[in-house]
N, C-alpha and C positions, 0 to 999 in steps of 0.2 A: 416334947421330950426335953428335960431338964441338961444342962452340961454336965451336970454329975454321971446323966444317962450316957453320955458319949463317952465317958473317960476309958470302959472298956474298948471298943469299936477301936479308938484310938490308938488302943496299945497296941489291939490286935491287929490292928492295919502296919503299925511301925513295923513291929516282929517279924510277921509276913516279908516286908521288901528286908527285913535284915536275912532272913533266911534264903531268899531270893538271889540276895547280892553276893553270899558268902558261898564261894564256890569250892570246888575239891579238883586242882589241879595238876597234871601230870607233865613234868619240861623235860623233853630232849634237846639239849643243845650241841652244837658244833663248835668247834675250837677256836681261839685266837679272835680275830677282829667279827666273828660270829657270834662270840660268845659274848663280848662288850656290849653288842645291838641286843642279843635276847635278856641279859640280866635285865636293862630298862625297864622292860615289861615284867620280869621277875620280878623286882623290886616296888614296880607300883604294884601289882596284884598281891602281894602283899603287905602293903599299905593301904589298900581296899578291904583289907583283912579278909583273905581269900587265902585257904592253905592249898601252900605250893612244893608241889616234891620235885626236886632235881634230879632225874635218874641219869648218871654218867658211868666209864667204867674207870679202874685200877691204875689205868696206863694214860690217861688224861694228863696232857700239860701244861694245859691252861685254864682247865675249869674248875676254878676255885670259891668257895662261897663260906661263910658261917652261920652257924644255926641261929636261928628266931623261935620266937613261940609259935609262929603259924607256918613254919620253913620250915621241909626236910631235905636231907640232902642223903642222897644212895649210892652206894658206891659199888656197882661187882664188878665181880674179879676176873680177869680176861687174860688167858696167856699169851702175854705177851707186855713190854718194858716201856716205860715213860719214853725211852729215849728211841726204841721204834720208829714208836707215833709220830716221833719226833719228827723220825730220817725220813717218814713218810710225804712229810710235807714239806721237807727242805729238797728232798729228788725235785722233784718238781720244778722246784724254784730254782735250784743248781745246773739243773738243765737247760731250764730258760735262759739262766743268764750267760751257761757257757760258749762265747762267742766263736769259739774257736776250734769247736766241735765238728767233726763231718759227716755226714748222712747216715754211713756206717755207725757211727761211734753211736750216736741221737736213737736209730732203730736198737741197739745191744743197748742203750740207758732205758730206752722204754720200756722193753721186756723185762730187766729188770724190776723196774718200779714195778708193772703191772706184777711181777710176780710176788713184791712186798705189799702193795694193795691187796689184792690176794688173800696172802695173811694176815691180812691187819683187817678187812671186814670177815674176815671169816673167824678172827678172834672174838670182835667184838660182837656179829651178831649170835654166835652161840652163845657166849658169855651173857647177853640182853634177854633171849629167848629159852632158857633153860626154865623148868615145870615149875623148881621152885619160886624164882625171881617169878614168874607169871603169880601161880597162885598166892603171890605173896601181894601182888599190884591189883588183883580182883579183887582183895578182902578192904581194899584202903577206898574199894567206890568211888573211884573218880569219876569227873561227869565231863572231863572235855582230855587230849592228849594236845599239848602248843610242841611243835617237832621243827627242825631243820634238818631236810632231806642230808644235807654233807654229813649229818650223823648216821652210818652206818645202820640200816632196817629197822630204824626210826618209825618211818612210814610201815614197817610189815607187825610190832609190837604195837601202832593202834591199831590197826587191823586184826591183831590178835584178842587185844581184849575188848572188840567191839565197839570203843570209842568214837565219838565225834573228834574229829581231828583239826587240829587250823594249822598251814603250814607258815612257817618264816622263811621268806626266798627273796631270793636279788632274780631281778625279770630278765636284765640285760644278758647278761651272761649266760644264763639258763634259758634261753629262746627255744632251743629245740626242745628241754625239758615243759616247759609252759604249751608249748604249739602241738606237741602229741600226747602227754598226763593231762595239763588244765585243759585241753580243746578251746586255745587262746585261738581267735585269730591272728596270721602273723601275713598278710596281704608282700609278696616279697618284693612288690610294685612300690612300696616305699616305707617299709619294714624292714631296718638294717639288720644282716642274721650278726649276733651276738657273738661279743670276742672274733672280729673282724679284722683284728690288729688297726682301730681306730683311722680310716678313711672314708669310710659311708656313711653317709647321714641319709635322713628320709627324703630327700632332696636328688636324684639320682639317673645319670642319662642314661642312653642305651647300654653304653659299656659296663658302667659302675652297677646295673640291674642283670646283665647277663651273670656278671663278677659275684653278685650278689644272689641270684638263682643258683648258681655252681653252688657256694657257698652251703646254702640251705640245704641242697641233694645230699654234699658232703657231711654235712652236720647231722643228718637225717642219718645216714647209711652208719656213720659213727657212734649215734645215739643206739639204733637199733640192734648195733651188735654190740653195745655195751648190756642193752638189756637182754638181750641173749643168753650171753657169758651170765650176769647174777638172777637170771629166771630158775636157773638151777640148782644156785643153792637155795631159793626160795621157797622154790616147790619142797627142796630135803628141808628146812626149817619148817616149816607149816604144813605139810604133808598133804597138799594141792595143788595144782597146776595153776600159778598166780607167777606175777610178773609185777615188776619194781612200777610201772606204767597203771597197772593194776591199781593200787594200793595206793600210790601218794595222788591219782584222779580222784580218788574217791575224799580227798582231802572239800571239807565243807567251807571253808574261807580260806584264801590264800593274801598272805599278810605280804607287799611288796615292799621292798628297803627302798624305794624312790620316789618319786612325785611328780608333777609336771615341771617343777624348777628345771627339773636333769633331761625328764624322757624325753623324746618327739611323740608327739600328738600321733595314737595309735587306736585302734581299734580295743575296746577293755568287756569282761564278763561282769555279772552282779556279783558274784562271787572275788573278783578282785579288789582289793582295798591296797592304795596307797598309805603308806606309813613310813617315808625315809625321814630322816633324821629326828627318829623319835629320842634318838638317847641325847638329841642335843638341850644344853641347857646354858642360863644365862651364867657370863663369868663371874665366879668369884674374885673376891684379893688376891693378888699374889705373894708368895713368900716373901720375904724382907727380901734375903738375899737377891732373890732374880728380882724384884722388882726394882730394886738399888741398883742393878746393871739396866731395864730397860729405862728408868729414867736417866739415868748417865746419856743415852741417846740424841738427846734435845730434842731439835723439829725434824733430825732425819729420820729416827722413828728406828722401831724392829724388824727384823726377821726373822720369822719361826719356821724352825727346817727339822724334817722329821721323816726318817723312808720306812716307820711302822716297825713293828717289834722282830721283824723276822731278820732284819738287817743289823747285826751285832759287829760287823767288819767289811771293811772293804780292803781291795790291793791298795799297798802302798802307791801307786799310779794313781790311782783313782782317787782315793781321800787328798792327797797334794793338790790334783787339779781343780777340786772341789774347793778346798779351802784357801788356795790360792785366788779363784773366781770371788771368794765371801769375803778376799781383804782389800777387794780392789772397790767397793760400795762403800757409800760412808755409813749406811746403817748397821744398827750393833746388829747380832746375828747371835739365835740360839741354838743350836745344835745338838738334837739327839742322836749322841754316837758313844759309843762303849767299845769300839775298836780303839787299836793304836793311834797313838795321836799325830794328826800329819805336820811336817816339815814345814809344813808354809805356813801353819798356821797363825793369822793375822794377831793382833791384839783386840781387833773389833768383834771377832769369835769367839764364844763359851761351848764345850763341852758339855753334856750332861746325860748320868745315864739313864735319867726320866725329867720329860718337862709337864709340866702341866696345859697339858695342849688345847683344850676349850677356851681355860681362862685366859691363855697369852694372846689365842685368835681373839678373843673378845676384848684386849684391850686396847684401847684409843691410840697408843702409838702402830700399835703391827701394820706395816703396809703391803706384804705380804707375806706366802704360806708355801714354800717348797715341800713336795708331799709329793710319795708313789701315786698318788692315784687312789688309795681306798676307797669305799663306798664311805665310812664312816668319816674319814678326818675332810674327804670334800663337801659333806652334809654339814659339817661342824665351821667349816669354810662359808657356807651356803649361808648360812644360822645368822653367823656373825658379818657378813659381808667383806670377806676380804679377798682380794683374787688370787691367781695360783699359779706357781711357775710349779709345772708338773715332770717328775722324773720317774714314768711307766716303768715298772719292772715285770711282773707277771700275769698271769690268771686275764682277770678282765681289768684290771688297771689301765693299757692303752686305750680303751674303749672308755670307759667314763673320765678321762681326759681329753679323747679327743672331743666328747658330748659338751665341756667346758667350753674344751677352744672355741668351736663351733655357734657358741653361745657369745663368743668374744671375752669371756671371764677370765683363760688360762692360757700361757704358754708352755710349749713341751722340747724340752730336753733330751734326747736318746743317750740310755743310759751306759750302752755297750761301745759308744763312740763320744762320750762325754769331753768334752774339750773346756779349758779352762775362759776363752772366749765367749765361746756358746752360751754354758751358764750365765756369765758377766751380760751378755748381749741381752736374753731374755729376763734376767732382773733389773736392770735398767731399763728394758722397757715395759714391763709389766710395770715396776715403781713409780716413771715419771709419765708414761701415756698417762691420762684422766678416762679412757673410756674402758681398761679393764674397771676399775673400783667403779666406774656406773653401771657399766653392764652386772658383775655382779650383786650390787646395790639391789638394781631390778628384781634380777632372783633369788634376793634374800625375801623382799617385798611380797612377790610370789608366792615364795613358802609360806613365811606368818601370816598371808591374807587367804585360811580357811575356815572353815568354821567350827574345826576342831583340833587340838593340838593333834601331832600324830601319835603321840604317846598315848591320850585319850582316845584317840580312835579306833587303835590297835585293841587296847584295853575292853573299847565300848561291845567290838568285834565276837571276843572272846568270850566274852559276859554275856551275848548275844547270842551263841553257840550253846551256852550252858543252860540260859532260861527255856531256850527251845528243842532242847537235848539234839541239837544241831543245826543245818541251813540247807537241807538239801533242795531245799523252794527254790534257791540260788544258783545252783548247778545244772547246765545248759544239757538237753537230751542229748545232746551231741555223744556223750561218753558211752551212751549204749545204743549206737550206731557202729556199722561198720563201716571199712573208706570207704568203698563206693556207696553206700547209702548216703555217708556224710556230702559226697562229691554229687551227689542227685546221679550217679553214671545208671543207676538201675531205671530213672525217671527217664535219663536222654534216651539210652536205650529204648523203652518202651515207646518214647515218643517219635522216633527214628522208626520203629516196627511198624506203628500205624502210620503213619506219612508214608512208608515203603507200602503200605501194603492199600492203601488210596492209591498211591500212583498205579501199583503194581493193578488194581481194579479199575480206574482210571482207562490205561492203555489198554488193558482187554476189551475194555467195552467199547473203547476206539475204533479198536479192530473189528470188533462182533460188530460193530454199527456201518464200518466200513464196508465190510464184506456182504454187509445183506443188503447194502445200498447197491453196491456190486453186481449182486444178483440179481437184482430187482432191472435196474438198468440193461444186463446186456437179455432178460426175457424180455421185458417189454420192447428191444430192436428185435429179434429174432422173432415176436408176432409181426412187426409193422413187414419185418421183408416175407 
């Protein structure tokens, strides 16, 4: 055979993986610092030239995107207001951080919230699952759904239109969601239960493992009656007896936002893939302007401080003692803040109401990274090696802080008792110790020594789903077990029945053997007399 013979084969071999690679994909995303980590993936998958539809609804705050040739973006309409959504997730947060609240006050804010949660998935999932929005997403043939559960019945619309699904999820925080949907093992013997208010590690004595059993009960008993409470609208949406537990287990890869940089070494399924700081990338240049202020710095170097988009203002008390702590360091300090400006404000402090936060961590003066806590800006910490004077404010933020300290990478702040000392104490010594920036160093090391980026391997995942119109190979029979089947309780039991029922034959033949020995004896006297 001539190469002239080959040229078709050739072609047709390319075609093939081109048709192969080019998938038809469906994204549910979730909001705010969710929305930053799923774009990455959005955006390489279509730079893979893979067309990608973003289904979101009306009242969206933060999910923003522009059209491409291969990019759609959806929008329905869901009664109810940007600013909602809003309040939705600022209760939350308002709650947490009001110090000054009393049990009473805490249970009358909860009820509340739950009853805006309430509306606000019940806007969203009718508005997502109505006939036409459905028969409109069957005719576009998708071949895979990429979802994040914190999108409101996300998980019940791939279940709707029969999809291979891959979720996007943070493991930590979501322990009890992993431990009864993914049928994660979560061993509580050195498995810290998630959002723990950051003092357990896997490391843990009698007490911190009893603390840590309660815990898991508590978290269980909580989860189950949350799935309780939305089993009901699920059933009236899909019109069968199906359960939120249901629907996102049946998810075929579960993409995690972590890695072993952060986790503790834990028990993992095939079906689980690490991918944290997929959206991290190398810094760019910085702007003239701020880069004219961090070289102004000399050999003291910068500080980048930044408590994430949700924080627009603080008390007047609080920004003073903050900004009083940042004039007492000789390094320059940049400041993402769009509140009032505080009274003490040093001259070695900049303002700004956005910084460019990957590139300033990646560059060679920053020595370090004041930051709530997020998953993403401590991965973007992680990336670039800088360590972290941490200020927890919500959600799971104490908890992947404390994962830092614990690491020796990061010091922490309490935000609700913030003192201008405190700050000053742990910036001076997170700055001049040497063994935060080694230890962190380590698990920058960590990270970039795999053998895939994680962005690639989230991607490879996905693509991986879609060539095999899913992964269910991957998914542990555990999911169509019941407990006690999963627990072997039907196995001890039976194995209990037969030991009982050996002894229980056992001692009768004892007895039957005794007794005719018995007999045998007192005839054989009663001949001899």
């Amino acid at each position: 055979m001539t190469p002239r013979d080959l040229l078709p084969w050739v072609a047709l071999l390319l075609c093939g993986s081109e048709t192969a690679l080019c998938g038809n994909v469906l994204v549910l995303p979730a909001e705010y610092s969710h929305w930053i980590n799923m774009r990455a993936i959005v955006e390489e998958l279509v730079a893979r030239n893979h067309s990608v539809t973003v289904l979101t609804h009306s009242a969206s705050p933060s999910i923003k995107f522009s059209q491409t040739e291969n990019f759609r973006y959806i929008v329905f309409k869901v009664d109810i207001e940007e600013e909602e959504v809003r309040g939705v997730w600022l209760d939350a947060f308002n709650l947490w951080m009001n110090e000054g609240i009393t049990g009473i006050q805490t249970i009358l804010s909860m009820w509340g919230m739950r009853a805006r949660l309430e509306r606000y998935f019940g806007a969203v999932c009718e508005g997502m699952l109505n006939k036409e929005l459905i028969a409109s997403l069957r005719e576009s043939n998708f071949e895979v759904v990429l979802y994040d559960p914190v999108m409101p019945c996300s998980d019940l619309l791939a279940e709707t239109l029969g999809l291979p699904h891959v979720v996007s999820f943070r493991q930590t925080f979501a322990h009890t969601t992993v431990r009864w949907c993914g049928q994660l093992p979560v061993p509580p013997s050195y498995v810290p239960a998630g959002a723990s208010q950051g003092h357990l590690t896997d490391r843990m004595n009698f007490l911190e493992r009893v603390e840590n059993m309660v815990l898991v009960i508590a978290h269980s008993v909580f989860f189950k009656l949350q799935v309780m409470l939305m089993s009901d609208m699920y059933h009236q949406l899909s019109g069968k007896p199906i359960t939120p537990c249901d629907t996102i287990g049946k998810a075929d890869i579960w993409l995690i936002r972590t890695y072993w940089d952060f986790e503790y070494p834990r028990p993992l399924l095939p079906n689980f893939k690490f991918v944290g700081g997929l959206h991290c990338k190398p810094a760019k240049p910085l702007p003239k302007e701020i880069e004219a202020f961090v070289q102004s710095s000399g050999d003291d170097g910068i500080v980048v401080f930044s408590l994430g988009s949700m924080i627009n203002n603080l008390t007047r008390a609080k920004a003073n003692s903050i900004a009083s702590a940042l004039g007492q360091i000789p390094q320059k300090v940049l400041w993402r803040y769009s509140g009032e400006r505080p009274d003490t404000l040093a001259p070695n402090t900049r303002l700004y109401d956005w910084i460019p936060q990957n590139d300033l961590l990646g560059h060679p003066k920053t020595k370090v990274f004041i930051t709530h806590g997020g998953t993403n800006g401590i991965y973007e910490a992680i990336y670039h090696g800088v360590p972290l004077v941490g200020i927890p404010l919500f959600g799971d933020q104490p908890d992947n802080l404390f994962h830092m300290k614990t690491k020796g990478a990061a010091a922490i702040v309490n935000f609700n008792q913030i003192k201008t000392e405190d700050l000053k104490e742990a910036l001076t010594d997170v700055i001049n110790n040497p063994s935060y920036k080694e230890n962190m160093m380590r698990l920058s090391r960590i990270h970039h020594d795999q053998p895939l980026k994680p962005l690639d391997h989230a991607v490879f995942w996905i693509e991986f789903v879609m060539r095999n119109k899913g992964a269910k190979h991957l998914r542990v029979e555990a999911h169509n077990l019941t407990w006690y089947q999963y627990h072997c309780l039907d196995v001890a039991a039976f194995l209990l029945s037969v030991v009982a029922l050996v002894v229980f034959i056992f001692v009768k033949t004892c007895k039957w053997l005794f007794r005719r020995c018995c007999r045998r004896s007192s005839s054989s006297k009663s001949k001899r007399e």
